[in-house]
C-alpha positions in Angstrom: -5.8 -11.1 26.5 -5.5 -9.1 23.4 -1.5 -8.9 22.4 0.1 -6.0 22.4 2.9 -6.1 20.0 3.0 -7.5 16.4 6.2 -8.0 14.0 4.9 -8.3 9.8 5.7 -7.5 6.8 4.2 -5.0 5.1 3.8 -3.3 2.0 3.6 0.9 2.7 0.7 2.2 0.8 0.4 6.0 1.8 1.9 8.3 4.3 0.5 11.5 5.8 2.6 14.0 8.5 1.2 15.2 11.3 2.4 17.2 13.8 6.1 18.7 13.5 8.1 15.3 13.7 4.9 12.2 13.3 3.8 10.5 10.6 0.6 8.4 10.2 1.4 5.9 8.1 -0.9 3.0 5.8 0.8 -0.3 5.9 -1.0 -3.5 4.0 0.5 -6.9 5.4 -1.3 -10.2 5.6 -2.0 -10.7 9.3 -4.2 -7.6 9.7 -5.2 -6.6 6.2 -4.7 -2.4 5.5 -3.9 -1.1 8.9 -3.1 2.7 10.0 -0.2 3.6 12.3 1.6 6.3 13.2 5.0 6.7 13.4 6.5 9.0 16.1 9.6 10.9 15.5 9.8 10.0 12.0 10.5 13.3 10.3 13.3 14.3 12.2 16.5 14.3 10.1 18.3 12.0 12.4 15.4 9.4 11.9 16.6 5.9 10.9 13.1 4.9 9.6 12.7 8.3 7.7 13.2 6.3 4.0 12.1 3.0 4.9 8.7 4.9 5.1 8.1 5.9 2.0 5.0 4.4 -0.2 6.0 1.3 -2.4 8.5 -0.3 0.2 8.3 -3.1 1.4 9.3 -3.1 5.1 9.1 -5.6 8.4 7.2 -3.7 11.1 6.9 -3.8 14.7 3.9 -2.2 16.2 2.9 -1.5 19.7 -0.8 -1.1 20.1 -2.2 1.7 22.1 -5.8 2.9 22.8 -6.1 4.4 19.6 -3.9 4.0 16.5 -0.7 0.9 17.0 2.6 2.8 17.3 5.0 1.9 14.3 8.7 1.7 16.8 11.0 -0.4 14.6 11.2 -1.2 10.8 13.4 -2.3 8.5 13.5 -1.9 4.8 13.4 -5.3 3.0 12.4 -4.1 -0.8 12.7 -0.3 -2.0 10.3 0.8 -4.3 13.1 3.2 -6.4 16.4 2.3 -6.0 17.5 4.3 -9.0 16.1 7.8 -9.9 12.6 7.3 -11.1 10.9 8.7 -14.2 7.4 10.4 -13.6 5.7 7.6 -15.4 7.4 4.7 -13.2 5.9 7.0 -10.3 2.9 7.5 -11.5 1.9 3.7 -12.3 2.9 2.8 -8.7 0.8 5.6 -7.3 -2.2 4.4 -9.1 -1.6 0.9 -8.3 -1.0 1.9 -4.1 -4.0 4.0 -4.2 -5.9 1.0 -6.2 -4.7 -1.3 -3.1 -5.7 1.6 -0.6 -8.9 1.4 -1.8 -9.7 -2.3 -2.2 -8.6 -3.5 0.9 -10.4 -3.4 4.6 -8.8 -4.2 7.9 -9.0 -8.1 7.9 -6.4 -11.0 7.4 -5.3 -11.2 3.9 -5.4 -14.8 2.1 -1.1 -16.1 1.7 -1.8 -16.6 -1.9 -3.9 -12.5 -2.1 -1.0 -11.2 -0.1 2.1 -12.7 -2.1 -0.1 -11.5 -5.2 -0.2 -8.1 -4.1 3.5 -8.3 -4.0 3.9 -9.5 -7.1 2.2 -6.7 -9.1 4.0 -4.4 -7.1 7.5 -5.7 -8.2 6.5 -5.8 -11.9 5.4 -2.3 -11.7 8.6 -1.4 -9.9 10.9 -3.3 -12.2 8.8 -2.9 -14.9 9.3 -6.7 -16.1 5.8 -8.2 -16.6 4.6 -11.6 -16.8 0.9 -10.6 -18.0 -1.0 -6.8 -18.3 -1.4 -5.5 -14.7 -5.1 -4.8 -15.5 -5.2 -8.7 -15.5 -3.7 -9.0 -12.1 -6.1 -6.1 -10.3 -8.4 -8.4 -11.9 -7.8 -11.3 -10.4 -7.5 -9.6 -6.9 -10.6 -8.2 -6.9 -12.1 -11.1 -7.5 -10.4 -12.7 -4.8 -11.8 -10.1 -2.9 -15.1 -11.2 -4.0 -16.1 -8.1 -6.4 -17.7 -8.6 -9.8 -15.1 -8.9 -12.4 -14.0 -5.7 -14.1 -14.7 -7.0 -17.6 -18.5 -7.6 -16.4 -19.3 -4.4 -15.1 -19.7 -1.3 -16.4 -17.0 0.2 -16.3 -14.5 0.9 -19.2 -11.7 1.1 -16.5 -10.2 -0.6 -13.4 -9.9 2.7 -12.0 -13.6 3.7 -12.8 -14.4 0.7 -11.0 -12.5 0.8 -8.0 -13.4 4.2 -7.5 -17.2 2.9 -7.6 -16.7 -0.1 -5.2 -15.1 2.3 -2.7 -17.5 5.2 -3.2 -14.2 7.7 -3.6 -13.0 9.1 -6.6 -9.4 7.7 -7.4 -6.9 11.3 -6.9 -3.2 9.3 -8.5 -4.0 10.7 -12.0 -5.2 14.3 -10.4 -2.1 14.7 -8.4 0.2 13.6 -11.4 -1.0 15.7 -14.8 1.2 17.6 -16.1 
């Protein structure tokens, strides 16, 4: 018998509204790879999930699954993506690196070591305190993944490739010129 609720961790990714109050809402965590849910109610003002929802969080999750798309009911912020005010760059480079994961990932169990990885690039680019170029570490993940390496394609840039190896043009950079 096929469970029926799951609590994980998970980093948000992307959110979409729908309807007057819902949201559906892209979560990446390690037991089920990326995942979509929706999140009922979430827009209201009086919503207690409203911020932990927001792309670049990190959040634990409890899902109920349903016929079609698992219900998001409870979650709890565990690491915010901005706790001061943002500057447009700081946005920007998260944005690009969310939409990189969006793209990269399926909807299969993640690897402990991919997972905490995926983490880790995401605090540097939140705190902006970097052991190596992020380049590097996208690089390592998608060969992890079991891509080509970046450097051996050809492709002058990680985005360039990504957006070949998911057949969708990468929008971060689109939705951010000024």
């Amino acid at each position: 018998m096929k469970q029926r609720t799951l609590a994980l961790e998970a980093l948000v990714l992307k959110r979409t509204n729908t309807g007057e109050t819902d949201r559906v809402v892209t979560l990446l965590t390690q037991e089920q790879g990326r995942m979509v849910c929706v999140a009922k109610g979430v827009r209201k003002l009086a919503s207690s999930k409203r911020a932990h929802l927001e792309p670049g969080n990190v959040i634990s999750a409890f899902l109920v699954s349903t016929k079609s798309l698992p219900l998001l009911t409870q979650s709890k912020l565990l690491k915010e993506a901005f706790e001061d005010s943002p500057k447009l760059a700081d946005i920007r480079n998260i944005t690009q690196l969310l939409e990189t994961y969006d793209k990269l990932f399926v909807q299969e169990e993640l690897e402990p070591y991919l997972y905490q990885k995926v983490l880790q690039v995401r605090d540097e680019v939140v705190s902006q305190k970097r052991s190596q170029p992020i380049r590097d570490h996208l690089s390592e993940i998608i060969v992890s993944l079991g891509y080509q390496h970046p450097a051996d394609s050809k492709y002058d840039t990680i985005t360039e490739y990504v957006s070949a190896l998911s057949d969708r043009p990468m929008r971060s950079f689109e939705f951010l010129r000024v």
